[in-house]
N, CA, C and O atoms as a Tinker XYZ file with bonds, in Angstrom:
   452  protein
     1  N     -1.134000   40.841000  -18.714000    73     2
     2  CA    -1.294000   39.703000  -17.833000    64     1     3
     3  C     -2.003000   38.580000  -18.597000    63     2     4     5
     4  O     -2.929000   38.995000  -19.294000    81     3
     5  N     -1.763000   37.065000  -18.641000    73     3     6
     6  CA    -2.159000   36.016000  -19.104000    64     5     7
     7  C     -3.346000   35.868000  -17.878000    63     6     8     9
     8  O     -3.430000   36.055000  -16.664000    81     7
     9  N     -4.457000   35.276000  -19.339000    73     7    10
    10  CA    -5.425000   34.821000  -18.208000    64     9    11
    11  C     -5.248000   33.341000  -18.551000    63    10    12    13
    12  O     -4.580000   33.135000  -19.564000    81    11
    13  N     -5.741000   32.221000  -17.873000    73    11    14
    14  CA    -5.964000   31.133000  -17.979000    64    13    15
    15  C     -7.187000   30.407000  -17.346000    63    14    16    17
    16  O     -7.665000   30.665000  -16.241000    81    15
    17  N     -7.608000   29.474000  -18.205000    73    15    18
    18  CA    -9.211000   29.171000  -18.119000    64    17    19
    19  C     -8.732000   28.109000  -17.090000    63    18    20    21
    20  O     -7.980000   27.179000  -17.380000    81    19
    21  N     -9.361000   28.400000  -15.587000    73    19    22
    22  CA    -9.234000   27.323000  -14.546000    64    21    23
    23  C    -10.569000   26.174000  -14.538000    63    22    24    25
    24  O    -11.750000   26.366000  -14.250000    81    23
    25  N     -9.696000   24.631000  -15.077000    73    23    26
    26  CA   -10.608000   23.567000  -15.265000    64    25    27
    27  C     -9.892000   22.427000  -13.706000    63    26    28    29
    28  O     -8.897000   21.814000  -13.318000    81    27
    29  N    -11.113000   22.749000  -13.394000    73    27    30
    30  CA   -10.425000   21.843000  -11.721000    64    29    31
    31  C    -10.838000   20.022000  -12.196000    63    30    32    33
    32  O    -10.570000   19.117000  -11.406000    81    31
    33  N    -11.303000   19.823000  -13.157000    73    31    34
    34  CA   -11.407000   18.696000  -13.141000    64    33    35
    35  C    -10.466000   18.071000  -13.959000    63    34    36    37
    36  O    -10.618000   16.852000  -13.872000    81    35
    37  N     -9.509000   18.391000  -14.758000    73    35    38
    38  CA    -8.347000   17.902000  -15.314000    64    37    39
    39  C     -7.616000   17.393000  -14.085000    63    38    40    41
    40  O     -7.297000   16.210000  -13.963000    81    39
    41  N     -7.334000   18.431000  -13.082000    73    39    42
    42  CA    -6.882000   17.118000  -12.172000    64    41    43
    43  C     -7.282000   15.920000  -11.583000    63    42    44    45
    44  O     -6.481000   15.117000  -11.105000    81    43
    45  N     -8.414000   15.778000  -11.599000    73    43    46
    46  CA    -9.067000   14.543000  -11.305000    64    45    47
    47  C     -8.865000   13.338000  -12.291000    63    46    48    49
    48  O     -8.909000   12.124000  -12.092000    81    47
    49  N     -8.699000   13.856000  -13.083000    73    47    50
    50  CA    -9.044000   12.850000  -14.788000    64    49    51
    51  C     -7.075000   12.569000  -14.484000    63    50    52    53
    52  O     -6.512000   11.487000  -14.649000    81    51
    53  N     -6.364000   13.921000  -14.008000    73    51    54
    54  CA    -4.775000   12.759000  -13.910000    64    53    55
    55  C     -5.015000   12.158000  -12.868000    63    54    56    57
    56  O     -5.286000   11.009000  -13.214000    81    55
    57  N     -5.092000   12.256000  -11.599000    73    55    58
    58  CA    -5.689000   11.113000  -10.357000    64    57    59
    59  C     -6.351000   10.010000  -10.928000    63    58    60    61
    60  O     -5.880000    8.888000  -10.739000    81    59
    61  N     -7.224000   10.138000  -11.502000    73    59    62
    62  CA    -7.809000    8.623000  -12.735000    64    61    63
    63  C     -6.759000    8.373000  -13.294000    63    62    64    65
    64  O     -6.104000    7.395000  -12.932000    81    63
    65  N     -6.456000    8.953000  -14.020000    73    63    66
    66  CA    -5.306000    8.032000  -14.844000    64    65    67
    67  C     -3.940000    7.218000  -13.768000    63    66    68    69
    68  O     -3.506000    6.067000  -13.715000    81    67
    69  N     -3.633000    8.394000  -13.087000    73    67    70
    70  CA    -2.448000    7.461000  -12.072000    64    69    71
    71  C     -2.979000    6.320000  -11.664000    63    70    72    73
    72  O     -2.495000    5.245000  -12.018000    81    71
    73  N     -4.020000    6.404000  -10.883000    73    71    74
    74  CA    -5.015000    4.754000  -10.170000    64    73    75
    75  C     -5.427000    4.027000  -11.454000    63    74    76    77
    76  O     -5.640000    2.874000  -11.078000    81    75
    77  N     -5.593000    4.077000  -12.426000    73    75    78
    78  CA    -5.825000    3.174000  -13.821000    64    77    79
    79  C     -4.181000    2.596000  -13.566000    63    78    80    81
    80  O     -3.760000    1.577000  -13.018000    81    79
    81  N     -3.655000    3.473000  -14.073000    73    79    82
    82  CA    -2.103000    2.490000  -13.843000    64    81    83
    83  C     -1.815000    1.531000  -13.295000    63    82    84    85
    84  O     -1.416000    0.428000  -13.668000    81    83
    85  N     -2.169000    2.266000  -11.738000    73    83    86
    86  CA    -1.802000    1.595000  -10.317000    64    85    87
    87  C     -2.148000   -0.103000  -10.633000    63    86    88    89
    88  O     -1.399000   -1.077000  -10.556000    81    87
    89  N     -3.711000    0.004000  -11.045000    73    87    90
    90  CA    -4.768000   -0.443000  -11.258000    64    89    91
    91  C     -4.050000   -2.182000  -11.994000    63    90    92    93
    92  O     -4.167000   -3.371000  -11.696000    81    91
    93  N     -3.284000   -1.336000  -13.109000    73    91    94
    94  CA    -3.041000   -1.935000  -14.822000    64    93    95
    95  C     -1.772000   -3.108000  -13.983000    63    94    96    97
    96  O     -1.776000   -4.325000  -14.163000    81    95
    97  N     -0.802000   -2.378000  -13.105000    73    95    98
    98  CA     0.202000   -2.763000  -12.419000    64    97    99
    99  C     -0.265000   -3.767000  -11.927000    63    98   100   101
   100  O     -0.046000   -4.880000  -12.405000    81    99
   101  N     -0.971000   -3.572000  -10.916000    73    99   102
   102  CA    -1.334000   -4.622000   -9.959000    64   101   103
   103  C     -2.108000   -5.810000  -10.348000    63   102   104   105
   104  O     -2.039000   -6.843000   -9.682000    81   103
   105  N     -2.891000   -5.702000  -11.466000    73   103   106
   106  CA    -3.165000   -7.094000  -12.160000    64   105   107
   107  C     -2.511000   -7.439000  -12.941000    63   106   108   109
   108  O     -3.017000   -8.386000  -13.543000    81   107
   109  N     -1.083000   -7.017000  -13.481000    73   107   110
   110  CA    -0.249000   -8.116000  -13.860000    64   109   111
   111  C      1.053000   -8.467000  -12.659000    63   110   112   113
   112  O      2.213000   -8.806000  -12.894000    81   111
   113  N      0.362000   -8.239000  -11.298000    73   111   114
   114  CA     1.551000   -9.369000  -10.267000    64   113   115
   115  C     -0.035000  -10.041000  -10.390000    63   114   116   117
   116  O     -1.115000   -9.893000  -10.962000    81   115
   117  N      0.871000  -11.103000   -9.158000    73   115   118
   118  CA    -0.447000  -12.366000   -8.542000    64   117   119
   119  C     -0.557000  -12.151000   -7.191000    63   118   120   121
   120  O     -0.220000  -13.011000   -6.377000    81   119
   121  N     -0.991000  -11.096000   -6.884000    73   119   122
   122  CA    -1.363000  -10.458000   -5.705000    64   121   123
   123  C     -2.757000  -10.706000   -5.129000    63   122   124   125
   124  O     -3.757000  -10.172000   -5.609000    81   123
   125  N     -2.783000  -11.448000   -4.191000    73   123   126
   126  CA    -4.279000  -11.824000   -3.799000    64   125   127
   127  C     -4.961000  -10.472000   -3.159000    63   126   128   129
   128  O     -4.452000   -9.488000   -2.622000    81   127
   129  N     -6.266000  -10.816000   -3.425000    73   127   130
   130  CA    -7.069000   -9.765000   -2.992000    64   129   131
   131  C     -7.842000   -9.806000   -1.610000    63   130   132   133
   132  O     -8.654000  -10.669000   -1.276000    81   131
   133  N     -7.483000   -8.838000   -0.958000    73   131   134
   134  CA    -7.855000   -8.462000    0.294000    64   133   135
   135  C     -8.717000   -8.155000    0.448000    63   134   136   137
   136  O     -8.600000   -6.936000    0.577000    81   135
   137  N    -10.443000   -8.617000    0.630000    73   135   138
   138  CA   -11.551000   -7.849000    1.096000    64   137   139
   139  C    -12.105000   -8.306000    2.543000    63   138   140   141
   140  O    -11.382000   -8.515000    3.517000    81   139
   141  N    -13.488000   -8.423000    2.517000    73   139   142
   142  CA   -14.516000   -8.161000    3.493000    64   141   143
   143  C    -14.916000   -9.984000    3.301000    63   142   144   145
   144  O    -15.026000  -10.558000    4.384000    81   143
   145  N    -15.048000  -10.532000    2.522000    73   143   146
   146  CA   -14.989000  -11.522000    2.146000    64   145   147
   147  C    -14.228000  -12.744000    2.146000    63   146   148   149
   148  O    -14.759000  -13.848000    2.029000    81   147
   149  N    -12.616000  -12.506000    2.317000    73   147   150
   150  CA   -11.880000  -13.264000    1.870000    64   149   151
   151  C    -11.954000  -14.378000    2.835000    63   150   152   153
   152  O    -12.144000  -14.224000    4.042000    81   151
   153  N    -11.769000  -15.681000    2.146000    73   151   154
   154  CA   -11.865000  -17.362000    2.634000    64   153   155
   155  C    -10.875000  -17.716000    3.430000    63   154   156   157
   156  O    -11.169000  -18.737000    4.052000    81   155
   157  N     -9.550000  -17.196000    3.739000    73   155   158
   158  CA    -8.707000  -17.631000    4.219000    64   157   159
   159  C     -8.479000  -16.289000    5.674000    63   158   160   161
   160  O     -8.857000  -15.124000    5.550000    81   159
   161  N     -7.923000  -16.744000    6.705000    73   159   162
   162  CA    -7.655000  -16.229000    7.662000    64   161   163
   163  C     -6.137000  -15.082000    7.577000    63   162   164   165
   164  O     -5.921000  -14.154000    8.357000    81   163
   165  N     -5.293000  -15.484000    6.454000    73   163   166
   166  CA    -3.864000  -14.876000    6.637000    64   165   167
   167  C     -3.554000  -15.457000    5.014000    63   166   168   169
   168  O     -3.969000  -16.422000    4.372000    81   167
   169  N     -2.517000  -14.232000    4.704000    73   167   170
   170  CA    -1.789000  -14.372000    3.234000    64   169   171
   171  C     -0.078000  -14.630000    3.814000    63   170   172   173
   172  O      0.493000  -13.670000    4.332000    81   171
   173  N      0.575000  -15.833000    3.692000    73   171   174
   174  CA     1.872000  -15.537000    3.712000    64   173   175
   175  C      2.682000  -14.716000    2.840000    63   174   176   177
   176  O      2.238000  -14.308000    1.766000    81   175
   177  N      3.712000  -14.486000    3.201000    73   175   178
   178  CA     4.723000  -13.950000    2.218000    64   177   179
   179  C      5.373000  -14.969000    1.759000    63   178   180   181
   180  O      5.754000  -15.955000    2.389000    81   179
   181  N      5.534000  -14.668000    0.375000    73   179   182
   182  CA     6.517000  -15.580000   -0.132000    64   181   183
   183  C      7.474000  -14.958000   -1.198000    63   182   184   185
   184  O      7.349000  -13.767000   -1.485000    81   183
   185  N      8.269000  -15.607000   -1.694000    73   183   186
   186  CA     9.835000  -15.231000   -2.318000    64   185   187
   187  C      9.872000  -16.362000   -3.428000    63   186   188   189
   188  O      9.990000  -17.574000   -3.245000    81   187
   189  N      9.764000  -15.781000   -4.435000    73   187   190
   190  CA     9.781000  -16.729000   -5.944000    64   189   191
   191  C     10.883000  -16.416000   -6.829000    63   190   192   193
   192  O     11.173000  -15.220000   -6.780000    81   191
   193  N     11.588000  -17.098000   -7.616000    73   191   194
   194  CA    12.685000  -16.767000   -8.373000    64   193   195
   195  C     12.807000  -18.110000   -9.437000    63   194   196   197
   196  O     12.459000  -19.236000   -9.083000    81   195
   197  N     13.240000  -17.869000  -10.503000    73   195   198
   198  CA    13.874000  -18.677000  -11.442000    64   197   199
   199  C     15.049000  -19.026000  -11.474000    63   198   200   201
   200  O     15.984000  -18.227000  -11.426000    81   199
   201  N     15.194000  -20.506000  -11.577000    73   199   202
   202  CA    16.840000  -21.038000  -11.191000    64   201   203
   203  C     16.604000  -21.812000  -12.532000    63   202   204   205
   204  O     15.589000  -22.027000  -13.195000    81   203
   205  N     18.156000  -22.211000  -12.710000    73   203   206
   206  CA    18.687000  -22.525000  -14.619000    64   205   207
   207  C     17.391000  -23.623000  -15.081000    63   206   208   209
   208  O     16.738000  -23.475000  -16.114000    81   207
   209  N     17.209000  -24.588000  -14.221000    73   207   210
   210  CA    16.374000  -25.441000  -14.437000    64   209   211
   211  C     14.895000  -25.806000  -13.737000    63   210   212   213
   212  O     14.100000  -26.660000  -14.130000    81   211
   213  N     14.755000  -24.887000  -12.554000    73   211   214
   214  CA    13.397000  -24.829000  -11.980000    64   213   215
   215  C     12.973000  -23.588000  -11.459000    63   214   216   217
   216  O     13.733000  -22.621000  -11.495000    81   215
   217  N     11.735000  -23.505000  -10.934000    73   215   218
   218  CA    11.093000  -22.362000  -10.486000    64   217   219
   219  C     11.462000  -23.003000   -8.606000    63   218   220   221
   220  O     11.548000  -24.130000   -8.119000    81   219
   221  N     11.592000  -21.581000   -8.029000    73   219   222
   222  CA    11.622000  -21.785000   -6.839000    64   221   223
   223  C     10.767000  -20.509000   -5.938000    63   222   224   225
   224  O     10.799000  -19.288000   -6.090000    81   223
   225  N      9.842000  -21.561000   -4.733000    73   223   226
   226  CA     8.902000  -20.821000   -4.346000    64   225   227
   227  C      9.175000  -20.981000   -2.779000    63   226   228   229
   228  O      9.101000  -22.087000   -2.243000    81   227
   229  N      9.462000  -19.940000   -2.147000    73   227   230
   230  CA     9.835000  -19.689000   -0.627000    64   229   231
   231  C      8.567000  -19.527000    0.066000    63   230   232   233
   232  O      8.233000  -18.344000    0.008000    81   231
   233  N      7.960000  -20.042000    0.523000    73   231   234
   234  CA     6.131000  -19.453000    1.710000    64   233   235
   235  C      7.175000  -19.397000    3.261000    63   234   236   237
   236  O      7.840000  -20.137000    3.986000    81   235
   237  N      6.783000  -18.097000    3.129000    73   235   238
   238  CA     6.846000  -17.675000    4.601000    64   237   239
   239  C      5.967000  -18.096000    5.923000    63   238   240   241
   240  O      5.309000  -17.177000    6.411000    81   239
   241  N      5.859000  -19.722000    6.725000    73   239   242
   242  CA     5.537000  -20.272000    7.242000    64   241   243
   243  C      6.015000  -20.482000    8.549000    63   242   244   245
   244  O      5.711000  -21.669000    8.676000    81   243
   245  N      6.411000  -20.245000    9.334000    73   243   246
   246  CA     7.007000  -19.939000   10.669000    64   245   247
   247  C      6.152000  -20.686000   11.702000    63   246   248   249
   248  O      4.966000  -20.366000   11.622000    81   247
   249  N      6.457000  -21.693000   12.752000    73   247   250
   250  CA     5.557000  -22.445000   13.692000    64   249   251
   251  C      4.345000  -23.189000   12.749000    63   250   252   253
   252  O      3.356000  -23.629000   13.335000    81   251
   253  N      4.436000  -23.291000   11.547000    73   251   254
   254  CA     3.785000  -24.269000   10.396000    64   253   255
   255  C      3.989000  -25.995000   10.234000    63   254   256   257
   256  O      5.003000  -26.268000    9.590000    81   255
   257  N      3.284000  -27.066000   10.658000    73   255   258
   258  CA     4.180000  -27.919000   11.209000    64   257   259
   259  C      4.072000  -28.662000    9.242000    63   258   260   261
   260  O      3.072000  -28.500000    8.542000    81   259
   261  N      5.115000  -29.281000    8.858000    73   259   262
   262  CA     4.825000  -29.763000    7.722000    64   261   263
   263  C      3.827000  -30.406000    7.107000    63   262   264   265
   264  O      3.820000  -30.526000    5.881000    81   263
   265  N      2.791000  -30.934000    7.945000    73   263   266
   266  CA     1.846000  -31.924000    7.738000    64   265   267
   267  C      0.790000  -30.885000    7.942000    63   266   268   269
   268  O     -0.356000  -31.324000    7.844000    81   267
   269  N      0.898000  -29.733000    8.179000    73   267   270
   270  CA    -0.400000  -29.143000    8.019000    64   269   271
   271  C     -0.278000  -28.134000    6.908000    63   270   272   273
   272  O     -1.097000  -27.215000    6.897000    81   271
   273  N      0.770000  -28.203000    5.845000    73   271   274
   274  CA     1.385000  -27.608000    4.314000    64   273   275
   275  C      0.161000  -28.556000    3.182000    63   274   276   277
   276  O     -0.077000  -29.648000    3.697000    81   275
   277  N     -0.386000  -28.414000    2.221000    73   275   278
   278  CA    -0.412000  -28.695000    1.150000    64   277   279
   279  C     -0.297000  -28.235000   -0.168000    63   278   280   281
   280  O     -0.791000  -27.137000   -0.423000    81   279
   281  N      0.367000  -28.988000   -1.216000    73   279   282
   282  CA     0.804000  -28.423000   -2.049000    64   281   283
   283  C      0.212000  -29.093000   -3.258000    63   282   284   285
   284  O      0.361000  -30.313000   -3.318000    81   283
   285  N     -0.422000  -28.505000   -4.208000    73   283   286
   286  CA    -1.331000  -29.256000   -5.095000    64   285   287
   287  C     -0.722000  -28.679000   -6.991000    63   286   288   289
   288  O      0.184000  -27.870000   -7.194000    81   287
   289  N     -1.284000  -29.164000   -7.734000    73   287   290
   290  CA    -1.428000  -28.125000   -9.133000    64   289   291
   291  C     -2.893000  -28.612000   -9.459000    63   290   292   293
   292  O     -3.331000  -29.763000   -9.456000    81   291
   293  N     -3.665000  -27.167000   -9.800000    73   291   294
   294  CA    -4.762000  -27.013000  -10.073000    64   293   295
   295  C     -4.866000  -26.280000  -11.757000    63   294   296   297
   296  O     -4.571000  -25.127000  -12.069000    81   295
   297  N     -5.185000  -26.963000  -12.305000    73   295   298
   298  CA    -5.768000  -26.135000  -13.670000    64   297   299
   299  C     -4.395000  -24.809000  -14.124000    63   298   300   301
   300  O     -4.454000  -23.644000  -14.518000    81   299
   301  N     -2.985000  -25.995000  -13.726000    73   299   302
   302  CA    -1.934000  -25.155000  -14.577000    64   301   303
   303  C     -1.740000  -24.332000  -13.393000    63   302   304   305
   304  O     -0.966000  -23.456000  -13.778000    81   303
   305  N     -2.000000  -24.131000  -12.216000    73   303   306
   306  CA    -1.599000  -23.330000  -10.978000    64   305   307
   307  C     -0.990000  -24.192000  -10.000000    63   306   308   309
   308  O     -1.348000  -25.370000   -9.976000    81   307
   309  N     -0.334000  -23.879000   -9.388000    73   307   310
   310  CA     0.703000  -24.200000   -8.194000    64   309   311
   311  C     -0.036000  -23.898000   -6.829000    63   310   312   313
   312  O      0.334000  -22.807000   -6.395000    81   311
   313  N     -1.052000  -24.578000   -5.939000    73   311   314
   314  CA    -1.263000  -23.949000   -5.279000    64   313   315
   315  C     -0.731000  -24.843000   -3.634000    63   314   316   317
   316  O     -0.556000  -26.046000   -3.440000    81   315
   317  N     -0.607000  -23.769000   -2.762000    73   315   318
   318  CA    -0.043000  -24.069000   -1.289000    64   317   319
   319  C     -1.275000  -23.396000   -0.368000    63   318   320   321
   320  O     -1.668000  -22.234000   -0.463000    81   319
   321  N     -1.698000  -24.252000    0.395000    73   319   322
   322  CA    -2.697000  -24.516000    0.919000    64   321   323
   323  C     -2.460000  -24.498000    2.930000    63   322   324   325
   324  O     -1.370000  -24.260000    3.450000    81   323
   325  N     -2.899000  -24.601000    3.203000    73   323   326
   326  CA    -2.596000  -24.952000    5.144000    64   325   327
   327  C     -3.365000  -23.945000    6.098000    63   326   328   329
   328  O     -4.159000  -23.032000    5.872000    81   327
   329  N     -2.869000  -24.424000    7.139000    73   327   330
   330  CA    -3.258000  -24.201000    8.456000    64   329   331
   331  C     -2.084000  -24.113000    9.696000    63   330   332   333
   332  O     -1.192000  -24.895000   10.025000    81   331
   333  N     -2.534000  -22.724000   10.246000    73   331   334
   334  CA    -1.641000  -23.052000   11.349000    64   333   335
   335  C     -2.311000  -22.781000   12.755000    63   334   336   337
   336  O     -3.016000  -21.903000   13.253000    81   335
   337  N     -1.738000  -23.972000   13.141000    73   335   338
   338  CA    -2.916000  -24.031000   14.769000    64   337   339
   339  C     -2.662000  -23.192000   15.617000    63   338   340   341
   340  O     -1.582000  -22.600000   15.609000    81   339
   341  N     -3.800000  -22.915000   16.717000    73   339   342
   342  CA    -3.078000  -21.923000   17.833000    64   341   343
   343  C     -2.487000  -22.756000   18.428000    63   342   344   345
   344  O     -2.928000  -23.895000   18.580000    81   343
   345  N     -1.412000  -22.364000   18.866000    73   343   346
   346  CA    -0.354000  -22.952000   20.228000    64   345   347
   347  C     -1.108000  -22.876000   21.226000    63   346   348   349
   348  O     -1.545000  -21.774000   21.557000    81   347
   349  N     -1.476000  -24.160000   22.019000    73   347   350
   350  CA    -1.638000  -24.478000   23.384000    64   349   351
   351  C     -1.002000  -23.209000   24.769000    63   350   352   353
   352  O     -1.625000  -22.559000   25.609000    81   351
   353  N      0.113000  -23.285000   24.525000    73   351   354
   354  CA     0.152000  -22.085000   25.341000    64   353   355
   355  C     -0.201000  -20.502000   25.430000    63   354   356   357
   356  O     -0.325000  -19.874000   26.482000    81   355
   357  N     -0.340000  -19.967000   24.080000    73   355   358
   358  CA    -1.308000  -18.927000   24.181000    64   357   359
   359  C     -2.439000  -18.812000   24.467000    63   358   360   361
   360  O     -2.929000  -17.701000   24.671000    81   359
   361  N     -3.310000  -20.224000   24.575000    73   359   362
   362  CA    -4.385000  -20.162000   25.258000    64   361   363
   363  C     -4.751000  -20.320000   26.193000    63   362   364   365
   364  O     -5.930000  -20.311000   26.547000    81   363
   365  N     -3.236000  -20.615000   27.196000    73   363   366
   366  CA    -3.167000  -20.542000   28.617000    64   365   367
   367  C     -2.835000  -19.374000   29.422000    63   366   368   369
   368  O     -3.308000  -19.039000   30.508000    81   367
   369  N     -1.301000  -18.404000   28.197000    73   367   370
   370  CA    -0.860000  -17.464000   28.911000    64   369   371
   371  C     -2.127000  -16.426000   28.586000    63   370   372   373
   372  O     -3.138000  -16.535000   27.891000    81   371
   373  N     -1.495000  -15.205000   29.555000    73   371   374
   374  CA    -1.995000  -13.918000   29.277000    64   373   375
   375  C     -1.222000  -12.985000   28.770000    63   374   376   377
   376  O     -0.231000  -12.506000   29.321000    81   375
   377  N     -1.739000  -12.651000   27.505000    73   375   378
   378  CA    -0.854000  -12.185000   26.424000    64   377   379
   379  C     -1.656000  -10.433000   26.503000    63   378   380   381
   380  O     -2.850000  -10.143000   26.578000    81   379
   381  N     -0.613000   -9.668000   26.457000    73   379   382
   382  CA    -1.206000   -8.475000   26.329000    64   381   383
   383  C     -1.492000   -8.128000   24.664000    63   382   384   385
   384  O     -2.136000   -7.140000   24.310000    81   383
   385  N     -0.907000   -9.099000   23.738000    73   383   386
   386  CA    -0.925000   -9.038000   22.573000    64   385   387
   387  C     -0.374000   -9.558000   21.829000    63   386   388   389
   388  O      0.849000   -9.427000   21.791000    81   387
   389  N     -1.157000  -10.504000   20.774000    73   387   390
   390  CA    -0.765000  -11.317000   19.994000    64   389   391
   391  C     -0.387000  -11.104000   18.611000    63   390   392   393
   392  O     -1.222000  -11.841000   18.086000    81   391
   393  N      0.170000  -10.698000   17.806000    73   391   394
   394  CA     0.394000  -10.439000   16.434000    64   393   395
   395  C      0.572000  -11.498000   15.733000    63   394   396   397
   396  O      0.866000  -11.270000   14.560000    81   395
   397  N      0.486000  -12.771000   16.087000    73   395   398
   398  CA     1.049000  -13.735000   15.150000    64   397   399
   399  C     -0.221000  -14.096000   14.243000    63   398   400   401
   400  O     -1.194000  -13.655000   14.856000    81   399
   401  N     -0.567000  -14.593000   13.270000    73   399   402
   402  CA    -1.310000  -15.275000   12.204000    64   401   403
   403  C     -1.696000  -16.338000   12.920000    63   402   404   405
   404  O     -1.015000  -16.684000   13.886000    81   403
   405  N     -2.822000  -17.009000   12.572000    73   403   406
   406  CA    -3.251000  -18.140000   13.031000    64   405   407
   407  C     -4.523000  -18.695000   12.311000    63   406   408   409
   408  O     -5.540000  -18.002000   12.324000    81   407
   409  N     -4.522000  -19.924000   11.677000    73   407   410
   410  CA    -6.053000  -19.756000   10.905000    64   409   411
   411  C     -5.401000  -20.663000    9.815000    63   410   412   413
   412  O     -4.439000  -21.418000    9.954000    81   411
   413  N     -6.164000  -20.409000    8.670000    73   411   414
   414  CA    -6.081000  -21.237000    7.172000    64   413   415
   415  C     -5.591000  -20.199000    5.937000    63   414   416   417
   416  O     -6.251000  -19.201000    5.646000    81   415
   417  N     -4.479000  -20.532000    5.326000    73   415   418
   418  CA    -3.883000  -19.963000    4.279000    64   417   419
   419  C     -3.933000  -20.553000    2.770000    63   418   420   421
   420  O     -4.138000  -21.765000    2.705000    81   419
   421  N     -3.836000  -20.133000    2.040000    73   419   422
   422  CA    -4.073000  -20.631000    0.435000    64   421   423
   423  C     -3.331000  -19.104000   -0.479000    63   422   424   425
   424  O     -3.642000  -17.919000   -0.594000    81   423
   425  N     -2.159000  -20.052000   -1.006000    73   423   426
   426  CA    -2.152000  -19.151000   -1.825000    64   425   427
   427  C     -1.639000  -19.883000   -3.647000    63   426   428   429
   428  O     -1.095000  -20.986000   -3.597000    81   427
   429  N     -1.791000  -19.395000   -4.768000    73   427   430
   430  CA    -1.824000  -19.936000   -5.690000    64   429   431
   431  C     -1.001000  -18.954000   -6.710000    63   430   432   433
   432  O     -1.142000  -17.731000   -6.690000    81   431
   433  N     -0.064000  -19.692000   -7.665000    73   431   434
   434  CA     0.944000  -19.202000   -8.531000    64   433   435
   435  C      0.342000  -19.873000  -10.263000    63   434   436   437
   436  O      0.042000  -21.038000  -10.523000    81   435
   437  N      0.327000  -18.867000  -11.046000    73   435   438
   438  CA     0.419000  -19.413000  -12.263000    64   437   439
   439  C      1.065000  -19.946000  -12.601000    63   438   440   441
   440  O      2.048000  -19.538000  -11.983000    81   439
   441  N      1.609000  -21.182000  -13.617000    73   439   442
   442  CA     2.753000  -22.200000  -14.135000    64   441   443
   443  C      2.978000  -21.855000  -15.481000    63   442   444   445
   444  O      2.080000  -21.387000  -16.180000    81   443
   445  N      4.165000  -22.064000  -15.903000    73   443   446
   446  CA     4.059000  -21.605000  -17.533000    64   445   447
   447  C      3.573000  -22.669000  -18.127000    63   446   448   449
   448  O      3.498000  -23.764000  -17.569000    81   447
   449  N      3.154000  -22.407000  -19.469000    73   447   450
   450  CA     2.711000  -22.632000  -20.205000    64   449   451
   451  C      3.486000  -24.178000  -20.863000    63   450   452
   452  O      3.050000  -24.700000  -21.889000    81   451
């Protein structure tokens, strides 16, 4: 019969290594960070792609009125900025539940070089 020396912490050290990855992955997207802290009320989604001659950036903005969009470049970044108000009538009806976003958004894209 084979014996084998049981080391329970090698699996831990691969669990470290997978989340190092995870880790390595996720700071090369531009994925904003979600804490306890964060300045803005809501992260849109957005949809980015390269076309022959420009970059194109989709923000998922829905009941966003255009004038409350800003769009700036900061220090070689692309950033989109806003607010979206509560609707007057949700603060009349009685809503058993609201899921929609509401508040101040910012989000920011690196530019090439």
């Amino acid at each position: 019969m084979l014996v084998t020396r049981y080391r329970p912490w090698n699996q831990f050290n691969d669990f470290r290594r997978g989340f190092d990855r995870l880790n390595a992955l996720l700071d090369e997207m531009d994925i904003p960070a979600r804490n306890i802290d964060r300045k803005y009320d809501f992260t849109p989604a957005v949809n980015t792609r390269e076309g022959e001659y420009a970059y194109h950036v989709e923000v998922d903005l829905p009941g966003v009125k255009k004038e409350d969009i800003k769009v700036d470049i900061e220090e070689n970044r692309l950033v989109i900025s806003g607010e979206k108000k509560l609707k007057e009538e949700l603060k009349e009806e009685d809503y058993y539940k609201v899921e929609s976003f509401y508040g101040t958004f910012k989000r920011s894209f690196a530019l090439p070089e």
